[in-house]
C-alpha positions in Angstrom: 0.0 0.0 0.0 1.4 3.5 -0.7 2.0 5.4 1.9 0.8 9.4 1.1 2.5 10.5 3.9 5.7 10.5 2.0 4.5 12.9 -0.9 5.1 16.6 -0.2 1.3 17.4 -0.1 1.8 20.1 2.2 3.6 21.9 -0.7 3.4 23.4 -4.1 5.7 22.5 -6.8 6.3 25.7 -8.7 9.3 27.1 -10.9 10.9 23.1 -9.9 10.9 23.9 -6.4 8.5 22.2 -3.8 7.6 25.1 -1.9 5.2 26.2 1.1 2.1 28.2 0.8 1.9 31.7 2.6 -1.2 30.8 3.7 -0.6 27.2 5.0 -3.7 25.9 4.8 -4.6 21.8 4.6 -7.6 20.3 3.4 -8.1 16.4 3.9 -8.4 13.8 2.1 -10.7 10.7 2.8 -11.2 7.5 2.1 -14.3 6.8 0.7 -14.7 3.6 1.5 -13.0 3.9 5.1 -14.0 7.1 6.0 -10.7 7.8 7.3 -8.6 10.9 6.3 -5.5 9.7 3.9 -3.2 12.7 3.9 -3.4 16.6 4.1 -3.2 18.5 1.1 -1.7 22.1 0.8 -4.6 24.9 -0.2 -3.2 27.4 -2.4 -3.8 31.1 -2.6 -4.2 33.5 -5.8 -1.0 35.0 -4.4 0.4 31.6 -5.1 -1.2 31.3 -8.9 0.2 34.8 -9.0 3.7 33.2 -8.6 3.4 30.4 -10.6 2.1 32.4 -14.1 5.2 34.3 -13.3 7.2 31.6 -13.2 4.7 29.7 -16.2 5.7 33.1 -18.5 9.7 32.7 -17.9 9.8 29.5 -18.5 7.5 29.6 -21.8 9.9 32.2 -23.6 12.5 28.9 -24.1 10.0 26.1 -23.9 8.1 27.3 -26.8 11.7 26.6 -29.0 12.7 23.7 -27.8 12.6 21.2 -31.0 10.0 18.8 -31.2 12.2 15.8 -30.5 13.3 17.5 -27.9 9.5 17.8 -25.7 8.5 14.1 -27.5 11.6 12.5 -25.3 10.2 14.6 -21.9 6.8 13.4 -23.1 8.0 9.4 -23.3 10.2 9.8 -19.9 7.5 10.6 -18.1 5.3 8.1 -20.0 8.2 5.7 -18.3 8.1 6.7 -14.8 4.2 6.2 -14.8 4.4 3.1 -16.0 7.2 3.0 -13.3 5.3 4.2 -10.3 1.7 2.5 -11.7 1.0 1.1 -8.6 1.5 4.5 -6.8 -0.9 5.9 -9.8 -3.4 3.5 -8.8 -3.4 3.9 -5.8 -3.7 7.5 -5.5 -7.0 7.5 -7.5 -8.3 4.5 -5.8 -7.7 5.4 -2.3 -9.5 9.0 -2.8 -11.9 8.3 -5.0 -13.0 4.7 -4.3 -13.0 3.0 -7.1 -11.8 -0.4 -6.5 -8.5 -1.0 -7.7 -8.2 -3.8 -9.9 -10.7 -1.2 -12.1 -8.6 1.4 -11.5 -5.8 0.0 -13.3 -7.2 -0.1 -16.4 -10.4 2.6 -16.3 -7.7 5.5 -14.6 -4.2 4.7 -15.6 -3.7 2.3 -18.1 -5.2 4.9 -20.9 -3.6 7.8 -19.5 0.4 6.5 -19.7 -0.8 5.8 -23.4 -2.6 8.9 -24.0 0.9 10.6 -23.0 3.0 8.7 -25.6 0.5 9.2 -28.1 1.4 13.2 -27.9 5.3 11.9 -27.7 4.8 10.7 -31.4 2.7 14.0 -32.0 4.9 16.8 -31.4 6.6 16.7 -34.6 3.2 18.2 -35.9 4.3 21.7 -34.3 7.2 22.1 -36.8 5.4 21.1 -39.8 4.3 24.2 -42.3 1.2 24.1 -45.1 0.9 26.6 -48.1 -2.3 27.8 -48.8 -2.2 29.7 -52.2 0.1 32.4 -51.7 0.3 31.8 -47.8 2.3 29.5 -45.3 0.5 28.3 -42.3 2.9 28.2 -38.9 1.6 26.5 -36.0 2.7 28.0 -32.5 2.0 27.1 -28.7 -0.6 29.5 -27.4 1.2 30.2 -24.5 0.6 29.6 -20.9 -1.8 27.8 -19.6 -4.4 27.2 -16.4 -6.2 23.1 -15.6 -8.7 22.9 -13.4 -9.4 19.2 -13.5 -12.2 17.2 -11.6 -12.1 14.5 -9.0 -14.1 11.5 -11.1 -11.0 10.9 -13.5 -8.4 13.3 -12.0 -5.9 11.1 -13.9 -7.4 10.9 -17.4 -8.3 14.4 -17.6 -4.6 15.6 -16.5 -3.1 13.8 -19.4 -5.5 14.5 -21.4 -4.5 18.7 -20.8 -1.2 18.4 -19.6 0.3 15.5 -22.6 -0.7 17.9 -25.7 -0.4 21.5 -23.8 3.7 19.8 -23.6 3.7 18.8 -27.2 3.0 21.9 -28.3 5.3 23.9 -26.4 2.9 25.6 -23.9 3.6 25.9 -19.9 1.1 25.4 -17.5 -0.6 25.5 -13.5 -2.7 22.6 -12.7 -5.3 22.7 -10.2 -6.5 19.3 -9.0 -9.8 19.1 -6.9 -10.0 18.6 -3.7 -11.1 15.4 -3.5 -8.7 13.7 -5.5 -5.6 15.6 -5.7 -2.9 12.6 -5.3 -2.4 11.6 -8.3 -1.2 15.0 -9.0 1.4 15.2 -6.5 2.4 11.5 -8.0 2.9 13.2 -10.8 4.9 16.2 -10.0 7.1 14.1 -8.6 7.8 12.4 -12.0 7.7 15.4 -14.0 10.9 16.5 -11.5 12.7 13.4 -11.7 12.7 13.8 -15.2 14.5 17.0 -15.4 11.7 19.2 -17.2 13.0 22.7 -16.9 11.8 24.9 -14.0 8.1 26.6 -14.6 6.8 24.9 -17.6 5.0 22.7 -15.0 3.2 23.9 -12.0 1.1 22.8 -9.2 -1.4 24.5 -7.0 -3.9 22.4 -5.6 -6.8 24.5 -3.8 -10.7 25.8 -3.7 -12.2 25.9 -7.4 -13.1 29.8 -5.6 -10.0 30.9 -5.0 -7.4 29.2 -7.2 -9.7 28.2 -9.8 -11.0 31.5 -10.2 -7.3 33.1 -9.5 -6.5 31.0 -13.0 -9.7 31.6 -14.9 -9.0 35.6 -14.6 -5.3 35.8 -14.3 -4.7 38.3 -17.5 -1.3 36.6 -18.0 -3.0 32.9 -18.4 -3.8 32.7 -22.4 -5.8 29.5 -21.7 -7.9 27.5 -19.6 -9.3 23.9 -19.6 -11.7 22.9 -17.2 -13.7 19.8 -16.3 -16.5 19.8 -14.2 -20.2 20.9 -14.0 -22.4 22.9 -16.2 -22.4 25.3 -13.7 -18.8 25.9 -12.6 -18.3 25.8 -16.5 -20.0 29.0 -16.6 -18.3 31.0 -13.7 -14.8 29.5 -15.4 -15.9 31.2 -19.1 -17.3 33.9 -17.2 -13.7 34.9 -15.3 -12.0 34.3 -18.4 -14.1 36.6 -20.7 -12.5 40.2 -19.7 -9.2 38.9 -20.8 -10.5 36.8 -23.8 -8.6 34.4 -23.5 -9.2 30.5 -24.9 -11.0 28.6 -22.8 -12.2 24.5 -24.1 -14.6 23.0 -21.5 -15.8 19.1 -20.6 -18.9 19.6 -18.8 -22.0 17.8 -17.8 -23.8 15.0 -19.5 -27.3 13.6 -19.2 -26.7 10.8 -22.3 -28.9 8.2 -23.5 -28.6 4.8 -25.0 -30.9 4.0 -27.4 -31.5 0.1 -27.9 -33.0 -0.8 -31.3 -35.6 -3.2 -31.7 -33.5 -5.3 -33.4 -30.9 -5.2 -31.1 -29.8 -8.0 -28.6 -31.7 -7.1 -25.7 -30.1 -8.8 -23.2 -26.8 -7.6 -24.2 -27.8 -4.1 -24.8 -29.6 -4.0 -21.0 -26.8 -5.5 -19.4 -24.0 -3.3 -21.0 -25.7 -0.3 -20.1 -26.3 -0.8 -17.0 -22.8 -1.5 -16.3 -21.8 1.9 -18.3 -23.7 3.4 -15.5 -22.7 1.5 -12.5 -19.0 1.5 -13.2 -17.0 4.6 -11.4 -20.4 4.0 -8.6 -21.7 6.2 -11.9 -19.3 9.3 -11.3 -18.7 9.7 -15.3 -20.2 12.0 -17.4 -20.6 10.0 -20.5 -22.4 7.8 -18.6 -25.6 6.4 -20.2 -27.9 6.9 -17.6 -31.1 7.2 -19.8 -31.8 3.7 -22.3 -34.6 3.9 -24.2 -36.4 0.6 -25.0 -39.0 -0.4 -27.4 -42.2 -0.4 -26.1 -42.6 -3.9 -27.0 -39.6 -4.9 -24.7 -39.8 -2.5 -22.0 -40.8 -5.2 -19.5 -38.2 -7.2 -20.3 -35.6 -4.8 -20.3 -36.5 -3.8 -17.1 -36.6 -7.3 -15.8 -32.8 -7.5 -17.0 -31.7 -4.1 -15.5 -33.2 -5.2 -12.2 -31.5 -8.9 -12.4 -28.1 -6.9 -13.3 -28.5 -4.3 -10.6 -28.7 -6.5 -7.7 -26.2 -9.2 -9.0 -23.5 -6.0 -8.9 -20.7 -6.8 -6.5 -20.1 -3.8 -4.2 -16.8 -2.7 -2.2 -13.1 -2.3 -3.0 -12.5 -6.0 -3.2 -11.0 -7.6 -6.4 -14.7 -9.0 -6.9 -15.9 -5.7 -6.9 -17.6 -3.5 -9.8 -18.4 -0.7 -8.1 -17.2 1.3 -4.7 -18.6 3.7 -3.0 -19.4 7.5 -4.6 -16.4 9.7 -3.8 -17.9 11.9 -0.8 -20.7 12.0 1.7 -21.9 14.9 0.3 -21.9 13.0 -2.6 -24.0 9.9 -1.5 -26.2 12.5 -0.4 -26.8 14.4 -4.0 -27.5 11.1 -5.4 -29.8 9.7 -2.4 -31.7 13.2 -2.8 -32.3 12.3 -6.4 -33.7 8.6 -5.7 -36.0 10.1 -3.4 -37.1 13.2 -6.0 -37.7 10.1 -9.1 -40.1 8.5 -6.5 -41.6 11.8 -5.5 -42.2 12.2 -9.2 -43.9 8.8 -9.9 -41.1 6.8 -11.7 -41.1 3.1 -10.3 -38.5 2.1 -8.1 -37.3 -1.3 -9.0 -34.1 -2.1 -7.5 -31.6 0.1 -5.3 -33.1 3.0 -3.4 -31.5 5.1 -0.3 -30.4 2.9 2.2 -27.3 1.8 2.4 -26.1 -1.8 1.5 -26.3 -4.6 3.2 -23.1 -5.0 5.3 -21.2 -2.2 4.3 -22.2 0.1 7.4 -19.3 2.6 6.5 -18.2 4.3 3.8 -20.5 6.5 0.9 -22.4 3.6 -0.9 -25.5 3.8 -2.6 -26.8 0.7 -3.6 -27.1 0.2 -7.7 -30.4 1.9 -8.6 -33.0 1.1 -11.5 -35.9 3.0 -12.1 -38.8 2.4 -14.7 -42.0 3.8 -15.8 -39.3 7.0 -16.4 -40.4 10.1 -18.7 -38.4 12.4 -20.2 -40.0 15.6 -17.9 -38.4 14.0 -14.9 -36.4 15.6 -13.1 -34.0 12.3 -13.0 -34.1 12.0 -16.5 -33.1 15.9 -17.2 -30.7 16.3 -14.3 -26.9 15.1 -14.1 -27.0 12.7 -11.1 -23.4 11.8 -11.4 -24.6 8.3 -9.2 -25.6 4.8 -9.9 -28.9 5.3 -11.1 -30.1 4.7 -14.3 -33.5 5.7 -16.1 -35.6 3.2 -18.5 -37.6 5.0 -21.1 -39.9 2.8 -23.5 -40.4 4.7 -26.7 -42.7 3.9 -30.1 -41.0 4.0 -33.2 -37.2 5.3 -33.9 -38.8 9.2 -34.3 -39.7 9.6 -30.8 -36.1 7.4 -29.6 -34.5 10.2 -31.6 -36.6 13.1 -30.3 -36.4 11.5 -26.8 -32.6 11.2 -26.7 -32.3 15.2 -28.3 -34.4 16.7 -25.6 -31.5 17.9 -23.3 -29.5 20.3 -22.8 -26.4 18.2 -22.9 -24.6 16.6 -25.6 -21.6 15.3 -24.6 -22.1 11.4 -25.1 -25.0 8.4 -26.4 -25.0 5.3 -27.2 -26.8 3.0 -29.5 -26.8 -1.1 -29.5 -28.6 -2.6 -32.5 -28.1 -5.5 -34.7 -24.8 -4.4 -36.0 -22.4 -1.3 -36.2 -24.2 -0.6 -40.3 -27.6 -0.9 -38.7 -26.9 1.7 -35.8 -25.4 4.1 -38.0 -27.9 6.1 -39.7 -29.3 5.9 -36.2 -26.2 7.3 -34.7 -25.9 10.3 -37.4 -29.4 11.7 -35.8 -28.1 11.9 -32.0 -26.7 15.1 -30.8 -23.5 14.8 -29.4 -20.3 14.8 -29.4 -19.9 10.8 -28.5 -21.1 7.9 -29.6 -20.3 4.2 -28.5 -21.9 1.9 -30.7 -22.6 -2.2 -29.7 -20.5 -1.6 -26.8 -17.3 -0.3 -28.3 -14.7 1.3 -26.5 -13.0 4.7 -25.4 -10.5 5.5 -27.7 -7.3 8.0 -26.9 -6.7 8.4 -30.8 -10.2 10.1 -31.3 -11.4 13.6 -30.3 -13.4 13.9 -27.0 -16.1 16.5 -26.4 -19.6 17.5 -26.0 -22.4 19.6 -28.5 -24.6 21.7 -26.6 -24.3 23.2 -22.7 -21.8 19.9 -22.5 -18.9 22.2 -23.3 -16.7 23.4 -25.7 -13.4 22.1 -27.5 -12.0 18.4 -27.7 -9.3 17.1 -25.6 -7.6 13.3 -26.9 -6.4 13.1 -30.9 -5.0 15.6 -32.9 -7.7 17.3 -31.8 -6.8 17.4 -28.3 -3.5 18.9 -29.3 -5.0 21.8 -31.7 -6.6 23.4 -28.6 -3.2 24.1 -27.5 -2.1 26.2 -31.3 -2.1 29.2 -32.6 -2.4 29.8 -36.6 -0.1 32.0 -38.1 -1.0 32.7 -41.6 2.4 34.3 -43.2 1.6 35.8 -46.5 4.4 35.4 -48.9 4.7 37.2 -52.3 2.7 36.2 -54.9 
């Protein structure tokens, strides 16, 4: 077991240096499943973000010029010392966040380490020029830049800033949340053993009020990448307007799965549940409303219910799915249990009392509800919980109009006969995402959302454009 004593989490790491905080504030972090405070972890200041653009700004006058070979072999050193230190990795995000470990490995970590060698083998893109007519096109780093990543995948969504904000040249402050800031510090400590030079990295851990906001605004920060909620998402845009500076956002997600009537029900059910359940639901491409032929609804709900209750709970190596990251947490998602009854859906498995056995830590049980409509305030709301909503619709129009009428648009699925029968339905889905028959994340492909789900992609060359400028250089005719 790692012990987090050993990391410096009553520091910051900026300009290289592990350094104290003025202020000298800790905030813990628990356990989850154990209730039991891990570590402390330093709170940083907007005095401190202060100090680390400064330090951000130096560093980014020679980090932009360093060749591209040069940031690919800092980009596949510290692809080595994750897969070095991937027990520590795990660890970090398991311990604080719950999920059980032998799922961590391969949901938190495993993608990540490839995610950053993937922008190793992409930095040469940086130094390569196009001609359009009379023109040359020069790609350049945007500058320096401000994370504010989330506690569900602290991991995944620090590669997936930090990995192509390196390839291109930028420098950067990362804020981790509160919740699951270890991983971080795990990281820090590899970026310094590999000798990046001073200030291109930079960590300040602290509030999303003070230091997130201290980033968002800063007038030296040229651009910001959050993850989080809808709503934060606005108060990050809205800090960052005066200064107009970029700012690419992964926000919330209220995503459905539509299951064609030709479609093998029992697979379809039971894969969607498990979408849901896994990370105790705490994903926001999570598929938390499936929408079932009419003609099948029973059944599918029969199947959801069997699933639900066969789902192994704890941090065991048997386990799916741990408990939810925070009491507060449990609480959000127990209040939203008790709102679907309130409303008239039809609790069929799960509800608000805690599991059976597991007397502490912040479980809710896997929750099914039926006889769902789309007015609902379960089916409209981000529950960010194990709790997933079964719709029975009529014909493919009203799946389609069903699965539209949201405000988000991040991710959806659909599970039909084959990938060539799901694709014209796919085409009519709003949103950014699409896993088809069960297929996979993939690290090569562009991640985002349509709608209030955000703005920007992070993963694939996609992922790395957020991080250029365009310099158009017109030559003489």
């Amino acid at each position: 077991m790692t012990d987090f004593n050993k990391l410096k989490t009553d520091k910051l790491y900026i300009n290289g240096q592990w350094q104290d905080s003025p202020g000298g504030q800790l905030h813990p972090v628990v356990n989850p499943a154990t209730e039991e405070v891990i570590c402390q972890v330093v709170q940083g200041s907007a005095e401190d973000v202060d100090e680390a653009v400064k330090a951000a700004r130096t560093a980014f006058r020679s980090w932009r010029n360093t060749s591209a070979s040069e940031r690919a072999a800092f980009l596949n050193a510290i692809a080595d010392g994750m897969e070095e230190r991937k027990e520590d990795l795990i660890q970090a995000v398991s311990q604080a966040l719950g999920c059980p470990a032998h799922i961590t490995k391969w949901l938190h970590v495993d993608g990540p380490i490839y995610a950053m060698r993937y922008y190793a083998d992409r930095t040469s893109i940086m130094e390569k020029t196009e001609k359009a007519g009379h023109s040359l096109l020069i790609r350049e780093p945007i500058g320096v830049c401000g994370f504010i990543t989330p506690w569900n995948y602290p991991l995944h969504q620090f590669v997936g800033k930090v990995a192509p904000a390196l390839a291109a040249g930028c420098t950067m402050i990362a804020k981790p949340s509160e919740i699951t800031p270890l991983q971080d510090y795990v990281m820090a400590e590899i970026i310094e053993s590999v000798g990046l030079p001073p200030g291109v990295f930079n960590l300040v851990p602290g509030a999303g009020p003070i230091v997130g906001a201290a980033l968002s605004a800063h007038p030296d920060i040229d651009m910001v990448s959050f993850t989080g909620s809808t709503r934060a998402g606005v108060e990050v845009a809205r800090a960052a307007a005066p200064t107009v500076k970029r700012v690419t956002q992964e926000l919330g997600g209220k995503s459905p799965l539509i299951i064609t009537p030709d479609a093998d029900l029992e697979k379809a059910v039971r894969w969607g549940c498990e979408d849901v359940f896994i990370n105790s639901g705490q994903t926001c491409t999570a598929l938390t409303r499936m929408l079932v032929p009419a003609e099948r609804y029973d059944e599918a709900v029969q199947i959801a219910k069997q699933f639900a209750e066969e789902v192994a709970l704890g941090t065991g190596s048997d386990a799916l799915m741990g408990p939810l990251s925070s009491a507060r947490q449990r609480d959000i998602v127990r209040g939203y249990i008790e709102k679907g009854v309130a409303e008239g859906a039809r609790l069929v498995t799960g509800g608000t009392e805690a599991p059976e056995g597991l007397d502490r830590g912040f479980y809710v049980k896997p929750t099914v509800f039926a006889d769902v409509n789309n007015e609902m305030t379960i089916a409209r709301e981000e529950i960010f919980g194990p709790v997933t909503c079964l719709i029975p619709y009529r014909d493919m129009d009203e799946a389609i109009a069903i699965a539209n009428d949201t405000e988000y648009g991040l991710s959806s699925g659909v599970w039909a006969k084959d990938a060539d029968s799901a694709l014209p339905v796919v085409r009519r889905i709003e949103a950014g995402l699409c896993f088809v028959n069960g297929g996979e994340f993939n690290y090569d492909a562009p991640f985002g959302g349509y709608k209030r789900s955000g703005n920007g992609r992070e993963f694939g060359e996609a992922g790395l454009d957020e991080f250029i400028e365009l310099k158009s250089v017109q030559l003489p005719a």
